[in-house]
C-alpha positions in Angstrom: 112.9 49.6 109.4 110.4 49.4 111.3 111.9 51.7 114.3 112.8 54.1 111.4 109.6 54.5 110.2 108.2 55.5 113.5 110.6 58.0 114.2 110.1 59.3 110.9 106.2 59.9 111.8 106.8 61.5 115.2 109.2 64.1 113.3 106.0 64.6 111.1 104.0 64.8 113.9 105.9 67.4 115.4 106.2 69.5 112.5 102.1 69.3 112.0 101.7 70.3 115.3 104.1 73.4 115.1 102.5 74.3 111.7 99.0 74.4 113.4 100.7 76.6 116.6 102.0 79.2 114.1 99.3 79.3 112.0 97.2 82.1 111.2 93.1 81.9 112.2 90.7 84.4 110.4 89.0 86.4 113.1 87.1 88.7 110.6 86.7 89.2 106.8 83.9 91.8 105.6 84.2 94.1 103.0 87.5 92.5 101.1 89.0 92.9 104.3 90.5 89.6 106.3 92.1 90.3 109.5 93.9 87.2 111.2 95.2 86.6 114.6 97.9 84.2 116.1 100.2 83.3 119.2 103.0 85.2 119.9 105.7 83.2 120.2 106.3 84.7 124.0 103.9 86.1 126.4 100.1 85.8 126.9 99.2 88.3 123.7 98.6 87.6 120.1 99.9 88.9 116.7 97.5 90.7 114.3 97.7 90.3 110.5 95.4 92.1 107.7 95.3 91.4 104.2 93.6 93.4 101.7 93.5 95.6 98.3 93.3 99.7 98.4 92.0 101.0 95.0 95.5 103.1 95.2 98.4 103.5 93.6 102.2 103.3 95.9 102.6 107.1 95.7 98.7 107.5 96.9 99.4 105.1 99.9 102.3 106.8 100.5 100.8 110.3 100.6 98.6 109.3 102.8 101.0 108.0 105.4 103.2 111.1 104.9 100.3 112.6 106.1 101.2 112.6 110.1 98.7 115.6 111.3 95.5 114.0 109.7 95.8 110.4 110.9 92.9 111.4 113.3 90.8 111.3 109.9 91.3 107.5 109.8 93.6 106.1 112.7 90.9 104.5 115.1 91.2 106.8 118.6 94.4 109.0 117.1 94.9 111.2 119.8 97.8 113.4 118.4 101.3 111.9 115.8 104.5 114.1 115.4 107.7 113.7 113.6 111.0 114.1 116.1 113.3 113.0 113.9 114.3 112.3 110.0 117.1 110.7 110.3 117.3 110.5 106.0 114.7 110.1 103.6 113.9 106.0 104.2 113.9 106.4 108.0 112.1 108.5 110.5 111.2 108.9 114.4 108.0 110.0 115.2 105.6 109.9 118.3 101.7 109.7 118.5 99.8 109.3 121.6 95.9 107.8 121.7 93.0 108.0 123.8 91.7 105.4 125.9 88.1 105.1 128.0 88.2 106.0 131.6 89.6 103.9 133.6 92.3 103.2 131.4 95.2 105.0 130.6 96.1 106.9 127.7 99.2 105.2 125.4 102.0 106.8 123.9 104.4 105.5 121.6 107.7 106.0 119.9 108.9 104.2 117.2 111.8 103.8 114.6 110.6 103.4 110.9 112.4 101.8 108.5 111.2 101.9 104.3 112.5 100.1 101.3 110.6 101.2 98.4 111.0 100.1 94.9 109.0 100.7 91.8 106.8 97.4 92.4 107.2 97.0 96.5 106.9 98.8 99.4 108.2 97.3 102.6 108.3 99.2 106.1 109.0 97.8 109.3 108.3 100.0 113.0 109.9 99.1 115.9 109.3 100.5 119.2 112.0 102.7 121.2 110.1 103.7 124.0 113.6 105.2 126.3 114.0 107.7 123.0 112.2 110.0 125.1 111.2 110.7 128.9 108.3 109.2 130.2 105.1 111.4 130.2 102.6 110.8 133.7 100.2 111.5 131.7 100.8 108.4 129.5 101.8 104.6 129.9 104.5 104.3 127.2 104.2 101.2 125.0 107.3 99.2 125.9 107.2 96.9 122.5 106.0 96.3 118.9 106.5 95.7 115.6 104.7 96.2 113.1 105.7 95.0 109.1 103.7 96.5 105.8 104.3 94.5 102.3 102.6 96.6 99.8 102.7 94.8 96.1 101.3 97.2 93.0 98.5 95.4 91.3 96.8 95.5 87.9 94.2 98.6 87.6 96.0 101.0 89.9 95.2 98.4 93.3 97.5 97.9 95.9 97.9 94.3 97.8 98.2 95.4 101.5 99.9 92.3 104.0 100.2 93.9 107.5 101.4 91.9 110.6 101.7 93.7 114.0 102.7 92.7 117.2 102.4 94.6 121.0 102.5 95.1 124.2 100.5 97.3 125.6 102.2 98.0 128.7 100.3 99.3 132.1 97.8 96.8 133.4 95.4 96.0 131.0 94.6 92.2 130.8 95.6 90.4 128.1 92.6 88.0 127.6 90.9 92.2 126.6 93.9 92.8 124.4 93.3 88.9 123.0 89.1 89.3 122.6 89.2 92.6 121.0 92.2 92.4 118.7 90.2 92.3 115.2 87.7 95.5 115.5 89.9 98.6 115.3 92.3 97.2 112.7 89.4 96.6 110.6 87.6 99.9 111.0 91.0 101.6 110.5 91.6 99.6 106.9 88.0 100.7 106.0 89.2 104.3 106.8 92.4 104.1 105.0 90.4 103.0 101.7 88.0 105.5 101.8 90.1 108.6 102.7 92.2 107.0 99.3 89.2 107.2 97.3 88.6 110.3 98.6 92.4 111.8 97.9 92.2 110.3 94.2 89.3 112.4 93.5 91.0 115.5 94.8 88.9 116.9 97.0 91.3 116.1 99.9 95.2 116.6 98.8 97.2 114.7 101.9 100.6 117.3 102.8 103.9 115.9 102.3 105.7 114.3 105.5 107.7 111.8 106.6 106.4 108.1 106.0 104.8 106.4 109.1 103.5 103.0 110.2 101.1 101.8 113.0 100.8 100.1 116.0 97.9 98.7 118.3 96.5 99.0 121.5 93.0 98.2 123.2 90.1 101.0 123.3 86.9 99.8 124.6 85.7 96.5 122.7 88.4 97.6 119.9 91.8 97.4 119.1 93.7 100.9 118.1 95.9 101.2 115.0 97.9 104.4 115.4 100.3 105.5 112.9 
């Protein structure tokens, strides 16, 4: 019995400890906004999750992400996001570059988007597919990531955002910079997003009507990026 019982506590043990690996740790949380960071199951970088409200409706949200030529208005360092492809209304290819301080490269990025949206829900999931295209010189391609968005409608026209993202950068930048910086630019980019919502609802900015998009991150000076 004995024996048993030990066995039984080192399976606990184990499953404590792999909780507390996978676990999410609050890097930032200002403003109703919490970003979270974790290990990535492979590799030296970390995943990236925000959670927060946008005074918004679906359809707002949505406007705004169909919005691909004015991401610059609240994408942290958007350097330039086009549509290549619609393969049918729920899925789309697109491409969007960003700007990075000298000495760093610029980024570019392709990336398959994937929606499911229902009356209550909005789920979209971006995967990179950086051979869609030729490589640009002027650019290091991002060679992977992920990003997921749950959107739940909640009461009084508010939206509950939960956004996890995953990347690799590519090129040569160290990941302990990726690692350090991770929080900032998601952040700022959340506080954009909200306000260019209020904004929209008002009407003194009506967003144009493209395909939906999604974001992804990379470093830019002691920030991370978020580019749609």
């Amino acid at each position: 019995m004995k024996k048993i019982l030990s066995i039984f506590t080192i399976l606990l043990s184990g499953l404590s400890a792999s909780f507390a690996q996978t676990g999410w740790e609050l890097k930032k949380n200002e403003n109703g906004i919490e970003v979270y960071t974790r290990n990535a199951a492979t590799g030296n970088l970390k995943e990236l999750r925000v959670l927060c409200m946008l005074d918004a409706t679906k359809k707002e949200l949505i406007s705004i992400l169909q919005d691909i030529p004015n991401y610059s208005k609240w994408v942290f360092s958007n350097k330039k996001s086009v549509v290549l492809k619609t393969v049918d209304p729920k899925r789309v290819i697109y491409y969007t570059q960003s700007r990075l301080p000298w000495p760093i490269k610029d980024r570019d990025l392709i990336v398959e988007l994937d929606i499911n949206s229902t009356p209550d829900m909005l789920n979209i999931q971006a995967k990179s597919i950086p051979d869609y295209l030729p490589q640009n010189n002027d650019y290091v391609r991002v060679p992977y990531s992920l990003a997921t968005w749950h959107v739940t409608q909640a009461p009084g026209n508010k939206l509950k955002v939960d956004y996890v993202f995953s990347v690799d950068p590519g090129g040569s930048i160290p990941s302990w910079l990726v690692n350090a910086t991770l929080a900032v630019g998601p952040y700022n980019s959340f506080v954009k997003l909200r306000e260019l919502l209020r904004v929209n609802i008002k009407g003194n900015e009506p967003c144009h009507n493209f395909i939906e998009s999604i974001s992804f991150i990379i470093p830019y000076r002691n920030s991370i990026i978020i580019n749609p």
